[in-house]
PDB file of N, CA, C and O in Angstrom, chain B, residues numbered from 101:
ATOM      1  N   UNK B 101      -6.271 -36.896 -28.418  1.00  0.00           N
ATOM      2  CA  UNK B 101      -6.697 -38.129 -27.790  1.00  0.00           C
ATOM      3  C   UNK B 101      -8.181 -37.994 -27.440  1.00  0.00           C
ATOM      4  O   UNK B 101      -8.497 -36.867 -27.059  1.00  0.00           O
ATOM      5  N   UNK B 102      -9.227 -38.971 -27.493  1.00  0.00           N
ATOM      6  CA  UNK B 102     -10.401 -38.901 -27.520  1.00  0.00           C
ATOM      7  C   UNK B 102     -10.568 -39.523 -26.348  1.00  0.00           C
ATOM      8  O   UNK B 102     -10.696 -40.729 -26.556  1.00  0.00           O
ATOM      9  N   UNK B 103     -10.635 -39.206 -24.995  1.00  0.00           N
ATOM     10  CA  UNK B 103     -11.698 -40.008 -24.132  1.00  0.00           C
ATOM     11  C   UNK B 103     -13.108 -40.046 -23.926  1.00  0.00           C
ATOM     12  O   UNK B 103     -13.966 -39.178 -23.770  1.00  0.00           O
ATOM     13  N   UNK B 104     -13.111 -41.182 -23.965  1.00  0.00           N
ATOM     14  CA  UNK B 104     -15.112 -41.108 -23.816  1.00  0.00           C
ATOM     15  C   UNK B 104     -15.618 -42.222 -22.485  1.00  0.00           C
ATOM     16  O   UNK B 104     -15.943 -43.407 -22.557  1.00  0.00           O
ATOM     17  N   UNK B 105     -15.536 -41.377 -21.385  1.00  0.00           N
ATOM     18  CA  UNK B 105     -15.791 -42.208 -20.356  1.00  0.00           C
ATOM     19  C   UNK B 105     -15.936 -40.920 -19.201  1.00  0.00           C
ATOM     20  O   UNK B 105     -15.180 -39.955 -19.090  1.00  0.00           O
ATOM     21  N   UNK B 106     -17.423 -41.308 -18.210  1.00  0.00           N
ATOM     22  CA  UNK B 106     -18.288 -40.864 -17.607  1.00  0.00           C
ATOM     23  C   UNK B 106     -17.092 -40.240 -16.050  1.00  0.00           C
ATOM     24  O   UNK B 106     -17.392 -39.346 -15.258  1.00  0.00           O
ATOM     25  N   UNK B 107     -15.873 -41.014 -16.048  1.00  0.00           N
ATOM     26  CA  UNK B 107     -14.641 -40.020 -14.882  1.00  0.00           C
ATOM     27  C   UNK B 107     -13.317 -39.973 -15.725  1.00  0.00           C
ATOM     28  O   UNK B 107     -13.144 -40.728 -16.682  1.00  0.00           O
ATOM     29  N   UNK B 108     -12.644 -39.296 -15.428  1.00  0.00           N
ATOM     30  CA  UNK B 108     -11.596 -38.872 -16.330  1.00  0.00           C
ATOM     31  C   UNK B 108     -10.337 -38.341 -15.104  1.00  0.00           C
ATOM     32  O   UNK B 108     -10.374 -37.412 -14.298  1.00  0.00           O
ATOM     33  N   UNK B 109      -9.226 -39.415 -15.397  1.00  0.00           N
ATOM     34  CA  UNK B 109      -8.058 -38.093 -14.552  1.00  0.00           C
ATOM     35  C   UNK B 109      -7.197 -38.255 -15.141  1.00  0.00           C
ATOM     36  O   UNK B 109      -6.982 -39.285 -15.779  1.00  0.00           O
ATOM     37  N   UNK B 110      -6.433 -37.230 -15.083  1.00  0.00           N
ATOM     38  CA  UNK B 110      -5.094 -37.171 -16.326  1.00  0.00           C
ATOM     39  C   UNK B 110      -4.148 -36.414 -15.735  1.00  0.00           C
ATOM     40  O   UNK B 110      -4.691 -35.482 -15.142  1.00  0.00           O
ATOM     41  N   UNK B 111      -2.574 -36.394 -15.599  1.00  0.00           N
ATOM     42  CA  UNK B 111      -1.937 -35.942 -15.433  1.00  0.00           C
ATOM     43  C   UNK B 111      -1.137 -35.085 -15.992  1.00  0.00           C
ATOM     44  O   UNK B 111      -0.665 -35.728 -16.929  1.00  0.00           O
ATOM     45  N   UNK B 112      -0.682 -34.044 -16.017  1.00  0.00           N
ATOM     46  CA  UNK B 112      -0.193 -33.272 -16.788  1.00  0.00           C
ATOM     47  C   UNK B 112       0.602 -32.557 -16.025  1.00  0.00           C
ATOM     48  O   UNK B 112       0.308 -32.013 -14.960  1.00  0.00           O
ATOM     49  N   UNK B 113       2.209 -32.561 -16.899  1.00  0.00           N
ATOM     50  CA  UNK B 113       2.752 -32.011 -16.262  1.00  0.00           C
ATOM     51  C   UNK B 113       3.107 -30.714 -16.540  1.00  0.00           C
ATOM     52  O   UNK B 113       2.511 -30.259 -17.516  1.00  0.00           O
ATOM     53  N   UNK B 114       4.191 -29.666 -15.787  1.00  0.00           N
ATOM     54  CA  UNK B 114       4.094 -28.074 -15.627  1.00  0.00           C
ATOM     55  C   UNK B 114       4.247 -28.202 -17.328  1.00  0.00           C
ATOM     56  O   UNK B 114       4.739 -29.005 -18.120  1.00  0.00           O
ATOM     57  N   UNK B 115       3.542 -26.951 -17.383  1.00  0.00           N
ATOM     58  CA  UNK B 115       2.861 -25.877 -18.764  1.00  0.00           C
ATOM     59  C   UNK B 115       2.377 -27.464 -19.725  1.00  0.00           C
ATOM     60  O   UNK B 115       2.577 -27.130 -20.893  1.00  0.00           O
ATOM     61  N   UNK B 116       1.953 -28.680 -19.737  1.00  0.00           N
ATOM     62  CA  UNK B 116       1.624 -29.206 -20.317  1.00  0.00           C
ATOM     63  C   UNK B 116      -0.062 -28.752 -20.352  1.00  0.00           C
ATOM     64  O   UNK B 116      -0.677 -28.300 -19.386  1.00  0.00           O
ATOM     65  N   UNK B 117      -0.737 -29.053 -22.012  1.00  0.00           N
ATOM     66  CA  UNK B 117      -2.161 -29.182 -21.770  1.00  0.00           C
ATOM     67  C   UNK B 117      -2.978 -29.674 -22.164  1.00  0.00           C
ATOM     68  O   UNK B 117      -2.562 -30.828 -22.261  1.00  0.00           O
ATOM     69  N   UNK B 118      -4.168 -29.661 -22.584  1.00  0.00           N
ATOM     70  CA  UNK B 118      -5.364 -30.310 -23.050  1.00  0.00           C
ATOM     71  C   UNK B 118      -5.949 -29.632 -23.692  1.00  0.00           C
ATOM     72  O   UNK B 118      -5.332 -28.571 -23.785  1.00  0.00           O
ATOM     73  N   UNK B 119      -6.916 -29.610 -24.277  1.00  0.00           N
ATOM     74  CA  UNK B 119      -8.276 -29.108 -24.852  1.00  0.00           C
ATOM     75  C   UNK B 119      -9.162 -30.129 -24.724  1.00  0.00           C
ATOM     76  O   UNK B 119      -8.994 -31.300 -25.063  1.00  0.00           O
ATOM     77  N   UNK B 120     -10.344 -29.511 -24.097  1.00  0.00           N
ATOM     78  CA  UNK B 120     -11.244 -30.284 -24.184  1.00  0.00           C
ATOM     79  C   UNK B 120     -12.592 -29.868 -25.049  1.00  0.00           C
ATOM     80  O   UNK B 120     -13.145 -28.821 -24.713  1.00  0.00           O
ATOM     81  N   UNK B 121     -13.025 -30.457 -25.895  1.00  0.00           N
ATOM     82  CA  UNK B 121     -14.406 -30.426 -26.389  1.00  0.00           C
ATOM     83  C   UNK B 121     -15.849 -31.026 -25.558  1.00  0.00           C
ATOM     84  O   UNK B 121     -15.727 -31.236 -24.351  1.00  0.00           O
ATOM     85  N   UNK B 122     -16.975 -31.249 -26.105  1.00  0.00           N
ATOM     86  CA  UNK B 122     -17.854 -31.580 -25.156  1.00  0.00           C
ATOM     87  C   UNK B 122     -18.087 -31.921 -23.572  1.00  0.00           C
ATOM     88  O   UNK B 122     -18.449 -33.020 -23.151  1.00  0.00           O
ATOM     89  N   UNK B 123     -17.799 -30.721 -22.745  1.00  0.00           N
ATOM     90  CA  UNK B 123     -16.917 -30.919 -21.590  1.00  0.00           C
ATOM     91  C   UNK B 123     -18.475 -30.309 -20.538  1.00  0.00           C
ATOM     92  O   UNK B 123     -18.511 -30.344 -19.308  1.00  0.00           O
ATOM     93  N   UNK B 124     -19.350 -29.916 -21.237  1.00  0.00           N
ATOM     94  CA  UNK B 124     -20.617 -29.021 -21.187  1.00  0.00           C
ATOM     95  C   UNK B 124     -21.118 -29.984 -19.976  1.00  0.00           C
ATOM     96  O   UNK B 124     -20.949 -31.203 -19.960  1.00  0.00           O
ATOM     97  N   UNK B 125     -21.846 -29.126 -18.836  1.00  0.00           N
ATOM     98  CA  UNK B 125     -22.265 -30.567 -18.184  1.00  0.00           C
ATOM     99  C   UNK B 125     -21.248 -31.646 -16.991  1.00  0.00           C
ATOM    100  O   UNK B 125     -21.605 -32.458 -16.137  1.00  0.00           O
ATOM    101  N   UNK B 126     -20.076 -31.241 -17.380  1.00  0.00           N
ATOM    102  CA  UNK B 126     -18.829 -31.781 -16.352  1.00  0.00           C
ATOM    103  C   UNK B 126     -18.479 -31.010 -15.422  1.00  0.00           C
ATOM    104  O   UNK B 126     -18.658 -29.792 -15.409  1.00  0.00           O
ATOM    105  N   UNK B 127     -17.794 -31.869 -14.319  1.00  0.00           N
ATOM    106  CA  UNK B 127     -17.246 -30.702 -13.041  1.00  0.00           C
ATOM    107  C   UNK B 127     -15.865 -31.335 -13.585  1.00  0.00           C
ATOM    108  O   UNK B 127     -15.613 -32.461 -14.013  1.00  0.00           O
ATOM    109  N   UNK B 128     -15.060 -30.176 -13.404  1.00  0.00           N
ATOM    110  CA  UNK B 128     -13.937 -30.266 -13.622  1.00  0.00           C
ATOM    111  C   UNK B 128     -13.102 -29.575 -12.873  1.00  0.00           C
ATOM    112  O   UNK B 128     -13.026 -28.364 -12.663  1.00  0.00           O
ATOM    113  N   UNK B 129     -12.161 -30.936 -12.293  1.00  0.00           N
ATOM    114  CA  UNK B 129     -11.612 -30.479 -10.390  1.00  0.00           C
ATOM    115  C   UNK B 129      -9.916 -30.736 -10.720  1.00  0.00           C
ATOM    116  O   UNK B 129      -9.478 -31.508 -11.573  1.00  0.00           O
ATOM    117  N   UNK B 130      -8.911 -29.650  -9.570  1.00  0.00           N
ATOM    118  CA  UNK B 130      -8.105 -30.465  -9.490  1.00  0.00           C
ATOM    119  C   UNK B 130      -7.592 -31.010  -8.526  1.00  0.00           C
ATOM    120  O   UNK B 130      -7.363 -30.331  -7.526  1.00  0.00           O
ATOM    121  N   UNK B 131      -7.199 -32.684  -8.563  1.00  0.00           N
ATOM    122  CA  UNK B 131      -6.894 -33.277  -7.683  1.00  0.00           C
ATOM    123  C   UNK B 131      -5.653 -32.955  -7.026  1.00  0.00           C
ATOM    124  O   UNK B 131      -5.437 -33.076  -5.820  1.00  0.00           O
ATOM    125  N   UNK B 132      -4.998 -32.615  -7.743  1.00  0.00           N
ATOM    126  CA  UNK B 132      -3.709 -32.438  -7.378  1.00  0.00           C
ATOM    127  C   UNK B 132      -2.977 -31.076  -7.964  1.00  0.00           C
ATOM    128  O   UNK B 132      -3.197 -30.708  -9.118  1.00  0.00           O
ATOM    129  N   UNK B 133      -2.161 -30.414  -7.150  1.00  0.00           N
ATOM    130  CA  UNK B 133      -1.508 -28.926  -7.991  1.00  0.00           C
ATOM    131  C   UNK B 133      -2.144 -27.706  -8.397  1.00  0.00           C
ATOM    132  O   UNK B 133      -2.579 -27.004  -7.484  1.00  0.00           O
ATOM    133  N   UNK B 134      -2.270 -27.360  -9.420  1.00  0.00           N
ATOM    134  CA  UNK B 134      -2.606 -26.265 -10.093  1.00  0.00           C
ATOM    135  C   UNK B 134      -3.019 -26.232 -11.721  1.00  0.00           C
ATOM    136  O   UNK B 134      -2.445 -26.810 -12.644  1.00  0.00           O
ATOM    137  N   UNK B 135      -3.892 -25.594 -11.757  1.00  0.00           N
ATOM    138  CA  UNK B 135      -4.672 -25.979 -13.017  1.00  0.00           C
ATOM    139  C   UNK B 135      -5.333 -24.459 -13.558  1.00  0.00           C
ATOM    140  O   UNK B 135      -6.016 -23.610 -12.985  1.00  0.00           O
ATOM    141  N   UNK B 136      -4.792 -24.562 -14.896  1.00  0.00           N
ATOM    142  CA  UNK B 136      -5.162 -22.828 -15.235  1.00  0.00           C
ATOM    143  C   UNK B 136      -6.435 -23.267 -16.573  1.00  0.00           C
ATOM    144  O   UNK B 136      -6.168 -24.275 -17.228  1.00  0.00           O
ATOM    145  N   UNK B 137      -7.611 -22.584 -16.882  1.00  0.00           N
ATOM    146  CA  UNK B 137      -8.524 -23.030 -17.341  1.00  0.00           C
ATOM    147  C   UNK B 137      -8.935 -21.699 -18.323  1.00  0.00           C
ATOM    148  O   UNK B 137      -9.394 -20.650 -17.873  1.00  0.00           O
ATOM    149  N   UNK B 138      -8.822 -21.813 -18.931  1.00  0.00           N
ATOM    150  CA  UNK B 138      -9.860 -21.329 -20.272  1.00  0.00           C
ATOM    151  C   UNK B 138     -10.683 -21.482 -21.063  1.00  0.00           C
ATOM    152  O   UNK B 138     -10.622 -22.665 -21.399  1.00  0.00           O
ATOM    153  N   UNK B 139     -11.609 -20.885 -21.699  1.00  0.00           N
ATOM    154  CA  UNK B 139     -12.904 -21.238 -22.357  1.00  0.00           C
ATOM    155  C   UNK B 139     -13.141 -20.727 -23.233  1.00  0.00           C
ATOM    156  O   UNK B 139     -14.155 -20.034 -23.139  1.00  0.00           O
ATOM    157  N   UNK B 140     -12.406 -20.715 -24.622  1.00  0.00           N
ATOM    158  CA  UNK B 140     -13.093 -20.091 -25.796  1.00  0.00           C
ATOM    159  C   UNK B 140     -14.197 -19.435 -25.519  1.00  0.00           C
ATOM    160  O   UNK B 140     -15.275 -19.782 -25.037  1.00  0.00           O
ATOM    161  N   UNK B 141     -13.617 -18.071 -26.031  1.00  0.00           N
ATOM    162  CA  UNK B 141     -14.667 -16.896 -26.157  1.00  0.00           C
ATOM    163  C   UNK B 141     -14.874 -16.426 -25.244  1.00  0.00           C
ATOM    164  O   UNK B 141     -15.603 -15.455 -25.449  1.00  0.00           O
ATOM    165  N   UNK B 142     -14.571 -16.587 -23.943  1.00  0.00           N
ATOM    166  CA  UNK B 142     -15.128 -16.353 -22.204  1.00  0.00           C
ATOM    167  C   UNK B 142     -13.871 -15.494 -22.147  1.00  0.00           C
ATOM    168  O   UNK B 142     -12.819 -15.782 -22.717  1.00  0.00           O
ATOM    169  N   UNK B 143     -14.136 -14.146 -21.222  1.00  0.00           N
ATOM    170  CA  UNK B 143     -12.780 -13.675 -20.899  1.00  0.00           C
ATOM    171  C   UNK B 143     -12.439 -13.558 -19.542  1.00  0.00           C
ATOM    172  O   UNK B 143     -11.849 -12.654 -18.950  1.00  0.00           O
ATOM    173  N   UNK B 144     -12.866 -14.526 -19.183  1.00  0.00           N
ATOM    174  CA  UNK B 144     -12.855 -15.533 -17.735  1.00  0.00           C
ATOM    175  C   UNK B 144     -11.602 -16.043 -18.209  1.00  0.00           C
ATOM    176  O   UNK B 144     -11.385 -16.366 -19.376  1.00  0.00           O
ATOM    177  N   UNK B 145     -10.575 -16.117 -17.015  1.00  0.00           N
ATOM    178  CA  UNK B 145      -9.421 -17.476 -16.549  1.00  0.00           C
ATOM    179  C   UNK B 145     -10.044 -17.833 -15.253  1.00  0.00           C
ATOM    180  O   UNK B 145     -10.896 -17.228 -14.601  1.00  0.00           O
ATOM    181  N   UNK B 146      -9.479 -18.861 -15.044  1.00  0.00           N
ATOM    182  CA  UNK B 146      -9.771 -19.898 -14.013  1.00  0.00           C
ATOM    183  C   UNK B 146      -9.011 -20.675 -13.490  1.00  0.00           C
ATOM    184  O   UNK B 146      -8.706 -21.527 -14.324  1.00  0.00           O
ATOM    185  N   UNK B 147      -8.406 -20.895 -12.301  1.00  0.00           N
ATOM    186  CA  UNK B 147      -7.265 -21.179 -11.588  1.00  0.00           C
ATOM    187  C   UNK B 147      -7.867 -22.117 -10.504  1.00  0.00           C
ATOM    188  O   UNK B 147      -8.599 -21.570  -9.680  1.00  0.00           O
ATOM    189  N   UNK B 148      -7.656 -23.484 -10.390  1.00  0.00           N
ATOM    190  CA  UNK B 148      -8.280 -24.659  -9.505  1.00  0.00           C
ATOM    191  C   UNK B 148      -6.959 -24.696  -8.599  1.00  0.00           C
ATOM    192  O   UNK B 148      -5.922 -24.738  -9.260  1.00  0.00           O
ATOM    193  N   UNK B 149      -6.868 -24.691  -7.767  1.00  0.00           N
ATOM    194  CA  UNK B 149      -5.676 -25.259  -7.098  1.00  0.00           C
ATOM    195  C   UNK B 149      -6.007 -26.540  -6.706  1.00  0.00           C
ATOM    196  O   UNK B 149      -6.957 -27.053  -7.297  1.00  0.00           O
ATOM    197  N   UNK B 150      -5.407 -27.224  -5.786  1.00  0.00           N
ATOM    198  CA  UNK B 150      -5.870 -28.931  -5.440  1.00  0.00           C
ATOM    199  C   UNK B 150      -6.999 -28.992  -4.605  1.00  0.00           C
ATOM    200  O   UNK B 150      -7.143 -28.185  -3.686  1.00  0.00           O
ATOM    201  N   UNK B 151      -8.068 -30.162  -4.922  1.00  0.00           N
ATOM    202  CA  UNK B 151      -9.033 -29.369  -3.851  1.00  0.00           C
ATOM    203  C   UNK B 151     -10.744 -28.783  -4.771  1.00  0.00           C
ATOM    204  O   UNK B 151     -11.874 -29.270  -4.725  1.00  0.00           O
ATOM    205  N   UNK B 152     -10.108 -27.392  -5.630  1.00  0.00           N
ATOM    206  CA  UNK B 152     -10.955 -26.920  -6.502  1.00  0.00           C
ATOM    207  C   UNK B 152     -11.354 -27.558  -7.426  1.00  0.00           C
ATOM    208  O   UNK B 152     -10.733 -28.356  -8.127  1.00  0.00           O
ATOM    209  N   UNK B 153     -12.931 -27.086  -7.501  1.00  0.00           N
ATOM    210  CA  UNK B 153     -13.490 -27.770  -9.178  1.00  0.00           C
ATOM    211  C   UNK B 153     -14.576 -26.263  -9.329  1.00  0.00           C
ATOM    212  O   UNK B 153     -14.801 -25.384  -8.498  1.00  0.00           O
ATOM    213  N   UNK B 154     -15.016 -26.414 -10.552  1.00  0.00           N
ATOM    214  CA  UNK B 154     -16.211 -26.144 -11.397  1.00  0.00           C
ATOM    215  C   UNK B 154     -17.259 -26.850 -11.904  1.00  0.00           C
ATOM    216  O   UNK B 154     -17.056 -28.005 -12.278  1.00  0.00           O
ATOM    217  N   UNK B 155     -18.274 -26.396 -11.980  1.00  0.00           N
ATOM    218  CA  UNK B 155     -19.102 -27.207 -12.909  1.00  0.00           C
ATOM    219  C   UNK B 155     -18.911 -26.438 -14.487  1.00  0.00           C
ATOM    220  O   UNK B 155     -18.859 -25.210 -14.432  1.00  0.00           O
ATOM    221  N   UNK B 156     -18.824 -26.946 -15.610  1.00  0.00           N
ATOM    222  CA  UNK B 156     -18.421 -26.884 -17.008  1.00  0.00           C
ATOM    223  C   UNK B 156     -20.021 -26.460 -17.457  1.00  0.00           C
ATOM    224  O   UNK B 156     -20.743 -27.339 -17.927  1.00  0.00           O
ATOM    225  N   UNK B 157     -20.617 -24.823 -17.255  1.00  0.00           N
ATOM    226  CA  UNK B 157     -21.963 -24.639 -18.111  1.00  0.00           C
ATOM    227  C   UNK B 157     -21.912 -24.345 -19.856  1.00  0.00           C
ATOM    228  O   UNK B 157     -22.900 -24.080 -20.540  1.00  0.00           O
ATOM    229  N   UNK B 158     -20.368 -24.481 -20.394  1.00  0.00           N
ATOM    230  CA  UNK B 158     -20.772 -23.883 -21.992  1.00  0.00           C
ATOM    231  C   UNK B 158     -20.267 -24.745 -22.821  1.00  0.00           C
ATOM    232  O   UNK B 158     -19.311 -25.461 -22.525  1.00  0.00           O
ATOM    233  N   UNK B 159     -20.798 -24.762 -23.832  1.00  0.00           N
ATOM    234  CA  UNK B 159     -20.405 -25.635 -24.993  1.00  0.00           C
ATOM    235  C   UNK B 159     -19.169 -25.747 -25.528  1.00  0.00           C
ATOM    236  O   UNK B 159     -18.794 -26.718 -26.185  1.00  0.00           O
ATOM    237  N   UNK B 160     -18.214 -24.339 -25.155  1.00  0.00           N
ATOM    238  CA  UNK B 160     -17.378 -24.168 -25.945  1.00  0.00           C
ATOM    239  C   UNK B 160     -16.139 -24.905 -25.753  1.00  0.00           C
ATOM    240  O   UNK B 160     -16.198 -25.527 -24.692  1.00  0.00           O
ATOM    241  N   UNK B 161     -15.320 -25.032 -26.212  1.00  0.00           N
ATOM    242  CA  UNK B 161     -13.853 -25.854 -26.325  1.00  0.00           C
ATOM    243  C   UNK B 161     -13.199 -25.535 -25.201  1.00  0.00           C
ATOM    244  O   UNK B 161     -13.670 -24.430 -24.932  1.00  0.00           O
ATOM    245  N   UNK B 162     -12.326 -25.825 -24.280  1.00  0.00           N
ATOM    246  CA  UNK B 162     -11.845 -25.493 -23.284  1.00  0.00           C
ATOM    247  C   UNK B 162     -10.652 -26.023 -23.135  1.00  0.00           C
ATOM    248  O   UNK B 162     -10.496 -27.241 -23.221  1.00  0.00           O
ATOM    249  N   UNK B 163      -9.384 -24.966 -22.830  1.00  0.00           N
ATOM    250  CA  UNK B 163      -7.889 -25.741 -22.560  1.00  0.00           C
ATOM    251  C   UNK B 163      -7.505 -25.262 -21.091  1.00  0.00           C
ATOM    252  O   UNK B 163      -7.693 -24.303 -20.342  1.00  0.00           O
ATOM    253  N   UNK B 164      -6.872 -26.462 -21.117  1.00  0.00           N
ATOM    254  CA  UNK B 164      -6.662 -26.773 -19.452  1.00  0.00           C
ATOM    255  C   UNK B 164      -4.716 -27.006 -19.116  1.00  0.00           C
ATOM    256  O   UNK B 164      -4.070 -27.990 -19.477  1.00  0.00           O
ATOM    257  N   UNK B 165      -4.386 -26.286 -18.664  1.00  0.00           N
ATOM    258  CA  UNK B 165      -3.061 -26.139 -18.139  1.00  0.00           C
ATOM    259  C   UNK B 165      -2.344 -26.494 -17.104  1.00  0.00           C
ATOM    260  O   UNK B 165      -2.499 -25.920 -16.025  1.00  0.00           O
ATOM    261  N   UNK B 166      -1.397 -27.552 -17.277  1.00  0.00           N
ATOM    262  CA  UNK B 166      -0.841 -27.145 -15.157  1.00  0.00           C
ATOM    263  C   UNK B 166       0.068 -26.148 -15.224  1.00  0.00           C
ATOM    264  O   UNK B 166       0.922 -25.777 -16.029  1.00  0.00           O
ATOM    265  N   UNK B 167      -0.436 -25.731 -13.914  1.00  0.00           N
ATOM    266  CA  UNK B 167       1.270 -24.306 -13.879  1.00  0.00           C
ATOM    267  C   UNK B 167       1.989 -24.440 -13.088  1.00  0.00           C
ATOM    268  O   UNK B 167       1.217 -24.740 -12.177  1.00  0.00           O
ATOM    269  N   UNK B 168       3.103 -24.463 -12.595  1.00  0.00           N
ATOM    270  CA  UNK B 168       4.281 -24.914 -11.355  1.00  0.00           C
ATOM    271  C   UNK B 168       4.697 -25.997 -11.313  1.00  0.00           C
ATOM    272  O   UNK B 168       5.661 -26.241 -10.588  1.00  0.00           O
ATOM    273  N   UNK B 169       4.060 -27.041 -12.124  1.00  0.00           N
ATOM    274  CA  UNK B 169       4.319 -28.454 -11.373  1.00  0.00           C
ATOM    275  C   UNK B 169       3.593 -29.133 -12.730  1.00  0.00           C
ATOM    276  O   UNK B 169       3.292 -28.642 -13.818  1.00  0.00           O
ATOM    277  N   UNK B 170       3.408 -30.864 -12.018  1.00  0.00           N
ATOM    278  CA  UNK B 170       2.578 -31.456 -12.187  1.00  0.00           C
ATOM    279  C   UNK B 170       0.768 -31.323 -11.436  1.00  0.00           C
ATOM    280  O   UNK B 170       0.526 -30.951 -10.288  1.00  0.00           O
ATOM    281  N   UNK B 171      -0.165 -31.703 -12.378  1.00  0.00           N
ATOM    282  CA  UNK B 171      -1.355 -31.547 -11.617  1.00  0.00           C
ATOM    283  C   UNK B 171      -2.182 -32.762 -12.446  1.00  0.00           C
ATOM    284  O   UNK B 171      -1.887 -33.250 -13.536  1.00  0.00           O
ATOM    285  N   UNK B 172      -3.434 -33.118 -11.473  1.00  0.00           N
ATOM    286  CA  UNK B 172      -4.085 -33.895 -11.510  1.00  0.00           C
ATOM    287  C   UNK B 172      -5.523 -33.273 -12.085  1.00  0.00           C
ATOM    288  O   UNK B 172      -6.060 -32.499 -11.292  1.00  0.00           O
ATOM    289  N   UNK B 173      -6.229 -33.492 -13.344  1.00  0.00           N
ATOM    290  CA  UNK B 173      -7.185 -33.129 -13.796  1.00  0.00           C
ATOM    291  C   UNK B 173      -8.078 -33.717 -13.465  1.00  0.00           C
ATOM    292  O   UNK B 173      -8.197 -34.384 -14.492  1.00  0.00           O
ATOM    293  N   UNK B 174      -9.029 -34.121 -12.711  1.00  0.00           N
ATOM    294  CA  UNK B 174     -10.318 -35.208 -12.601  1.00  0.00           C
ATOM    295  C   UNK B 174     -11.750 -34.654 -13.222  1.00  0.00           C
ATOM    296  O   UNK B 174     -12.404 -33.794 -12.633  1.00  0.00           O
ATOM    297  N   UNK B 175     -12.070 -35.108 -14.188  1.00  0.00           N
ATOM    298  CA  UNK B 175     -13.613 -34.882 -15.085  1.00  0.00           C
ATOM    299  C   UNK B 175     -14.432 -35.742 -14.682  1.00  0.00           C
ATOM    300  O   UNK B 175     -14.186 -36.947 -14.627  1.00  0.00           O
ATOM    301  N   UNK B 176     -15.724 -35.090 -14.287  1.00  0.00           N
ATOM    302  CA  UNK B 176     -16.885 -36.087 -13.965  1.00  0.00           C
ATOM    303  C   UNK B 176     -18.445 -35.377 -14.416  1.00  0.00           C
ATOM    304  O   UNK B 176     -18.598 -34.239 -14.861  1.00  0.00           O
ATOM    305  N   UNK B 177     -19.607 -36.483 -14.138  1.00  0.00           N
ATOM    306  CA  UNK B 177     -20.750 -35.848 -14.480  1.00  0.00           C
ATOM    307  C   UNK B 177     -20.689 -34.861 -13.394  1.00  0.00           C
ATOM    308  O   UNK B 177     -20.483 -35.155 -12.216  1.00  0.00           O
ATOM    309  N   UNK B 178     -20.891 -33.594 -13.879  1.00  0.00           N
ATOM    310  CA  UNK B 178     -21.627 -32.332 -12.322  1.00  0.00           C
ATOM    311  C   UNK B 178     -22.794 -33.083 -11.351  1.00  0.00           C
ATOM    312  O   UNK B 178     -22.893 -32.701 -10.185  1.00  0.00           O
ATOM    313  N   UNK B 179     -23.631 -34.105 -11.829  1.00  0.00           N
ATOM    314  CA  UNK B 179     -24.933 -34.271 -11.370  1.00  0.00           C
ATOM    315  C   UNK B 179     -23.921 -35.804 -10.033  1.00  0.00           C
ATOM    316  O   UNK B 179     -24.269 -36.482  -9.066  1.00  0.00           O
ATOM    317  N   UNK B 180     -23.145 -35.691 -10.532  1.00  0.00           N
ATOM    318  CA  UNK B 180     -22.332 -37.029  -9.241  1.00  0.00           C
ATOM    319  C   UNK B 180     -21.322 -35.926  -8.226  1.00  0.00           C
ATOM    320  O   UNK B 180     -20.522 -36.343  -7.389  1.00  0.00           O
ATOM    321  N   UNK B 181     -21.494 -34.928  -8.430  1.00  0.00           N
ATOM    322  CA  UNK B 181     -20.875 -33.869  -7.374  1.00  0.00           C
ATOM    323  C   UNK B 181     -22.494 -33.509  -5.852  1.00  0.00           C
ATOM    324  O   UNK B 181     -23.664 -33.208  -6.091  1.00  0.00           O
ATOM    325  N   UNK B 182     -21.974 -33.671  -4.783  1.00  0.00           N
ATOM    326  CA  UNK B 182     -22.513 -34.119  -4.164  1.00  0.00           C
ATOM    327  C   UNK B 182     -22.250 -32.540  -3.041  1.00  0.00           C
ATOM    328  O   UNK B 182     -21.195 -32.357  -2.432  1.00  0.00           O
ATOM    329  N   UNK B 183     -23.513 -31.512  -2.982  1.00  0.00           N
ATOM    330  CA  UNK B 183     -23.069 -30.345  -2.409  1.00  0.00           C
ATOM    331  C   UNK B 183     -23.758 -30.664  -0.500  1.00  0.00           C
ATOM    332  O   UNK B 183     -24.931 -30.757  -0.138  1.00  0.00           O
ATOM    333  N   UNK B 184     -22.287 -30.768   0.464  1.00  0.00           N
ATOM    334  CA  UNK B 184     -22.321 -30.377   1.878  1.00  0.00           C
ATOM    335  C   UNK B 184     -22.501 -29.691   2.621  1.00  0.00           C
ATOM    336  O   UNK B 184     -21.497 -29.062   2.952  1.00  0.00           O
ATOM    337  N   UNK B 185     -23.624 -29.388   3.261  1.00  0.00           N
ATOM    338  CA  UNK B 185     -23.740 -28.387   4.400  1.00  0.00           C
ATOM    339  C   UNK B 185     -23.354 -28.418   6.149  1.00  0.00           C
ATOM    340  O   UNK B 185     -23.880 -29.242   6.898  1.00  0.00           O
ATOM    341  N   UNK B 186     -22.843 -27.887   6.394  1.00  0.00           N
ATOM    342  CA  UNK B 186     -23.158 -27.665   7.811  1.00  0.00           C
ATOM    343  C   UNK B 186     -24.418 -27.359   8.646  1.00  0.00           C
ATOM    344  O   UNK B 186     -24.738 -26.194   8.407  1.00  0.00           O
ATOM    345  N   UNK B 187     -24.988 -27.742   9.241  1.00  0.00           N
ATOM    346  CA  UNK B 187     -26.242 -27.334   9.953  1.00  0.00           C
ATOM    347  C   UNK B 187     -26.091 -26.630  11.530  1.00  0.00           C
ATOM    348  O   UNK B 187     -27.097 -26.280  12.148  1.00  0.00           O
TER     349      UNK B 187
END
């Protein structure tokens, strides 16, 4: 399935997944559940629980998993992620 649009959420349920291509440039959070993440060629895993995101720095193809459950994938530009401080 091809989406081409600037926010993205998708549901997926337990061990269902995705691949994503041109993902370079995206924060990629999950809204909901648990979310297991891989990155061609990286021997990095990556585990979002609800709550968590990344920003997406590599070109490469990336598959995205829920584990336990259902989970909520939300894709956006990184540059609309908005970083909070305490003072």
């Amino acid at each position: 399935m091809m989406i081409a649009t600037a926010r993205t959420r998708m549901l997926l349920e337990r061990g269902q997944s995705t691949r994503l291509t041109g993902a370079a440039a995206a924060h990629l959070a999950s809204a909901a559940g648990t979310l297991w993440v891989t990155i061609d060629n990286d021997p990095r895993d990556i585990v979002l629980e609800a709550g968590d995101g990344f920003d997406v720095a590599s070109e490469a193809p990336l598959l995205v998993e829920a584990l336990g459950g259902p989970a909520v994938l939300e894709l956006r530009p990184a540059a609309e992620v908005i970083a909070v401080g305490v003072l």
